[in-house]
C-alpha positions in Angstrom: 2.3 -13.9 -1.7 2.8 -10.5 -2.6 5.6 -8.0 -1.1 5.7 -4.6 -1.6 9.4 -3.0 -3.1 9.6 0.3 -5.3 12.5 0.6 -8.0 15.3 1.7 -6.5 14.2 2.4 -2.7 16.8 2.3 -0.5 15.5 1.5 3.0 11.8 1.7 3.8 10.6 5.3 3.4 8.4 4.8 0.6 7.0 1.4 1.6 6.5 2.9 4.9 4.4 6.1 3.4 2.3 3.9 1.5 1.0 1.3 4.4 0.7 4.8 6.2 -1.4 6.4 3.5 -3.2 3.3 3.1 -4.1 3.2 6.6 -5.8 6.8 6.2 -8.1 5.2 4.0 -9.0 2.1 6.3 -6.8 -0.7 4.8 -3.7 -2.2 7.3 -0.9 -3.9 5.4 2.2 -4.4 6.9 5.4 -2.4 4.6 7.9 -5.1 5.6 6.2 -8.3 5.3 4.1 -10.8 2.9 0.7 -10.1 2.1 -2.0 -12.6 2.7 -5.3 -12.3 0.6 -8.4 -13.5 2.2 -11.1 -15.6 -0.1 -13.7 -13.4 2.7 -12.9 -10.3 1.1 -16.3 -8.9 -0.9 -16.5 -6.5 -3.9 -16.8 -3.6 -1.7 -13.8 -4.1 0.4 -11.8 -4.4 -3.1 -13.1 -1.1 -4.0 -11.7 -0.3 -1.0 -8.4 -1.2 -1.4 -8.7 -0.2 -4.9 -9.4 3.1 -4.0 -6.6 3.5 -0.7 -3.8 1.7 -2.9 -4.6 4.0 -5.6 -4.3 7.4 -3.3 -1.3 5.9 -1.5 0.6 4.8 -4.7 0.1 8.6 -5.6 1.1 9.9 -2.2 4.3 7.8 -2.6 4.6 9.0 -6.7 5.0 12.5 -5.4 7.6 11.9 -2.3 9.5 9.7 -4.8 10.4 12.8 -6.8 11.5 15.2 -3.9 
């Protein structure tokens, strides 16, 4: 089961940021939990979460280095 960290994170402003940004682009996760991954999930919802993960692990690139 997956859980989100980033390097050297100290609390949860990061992980927070991300689940925020990712629920922008229409995918919920929860920043301080386990992931479950549904066997109901189709090609198109991966792109989707391809694409929101991608924009949110860039979101969270730039605060990272302020």
């Amino acid at each position: 089961m997956p859980y989100l960290s980033f390097p050297g994170e100290d609390g949860y402003r990061l992980r927070d940021l991300f689940a925020r940004e990712c629920a922008a682009h229409g995918v919920y996760l929860h920043p301080r939990h386990n992931w479950f991954i549904s066997a109901a999930l189709t090609e198109g919802d991966m792109h989707l979460i391809a694409d929101a993960t991608g924009s949110a692990l860039a979101a969270v690139a730039a605060a990272a280095h302020k």
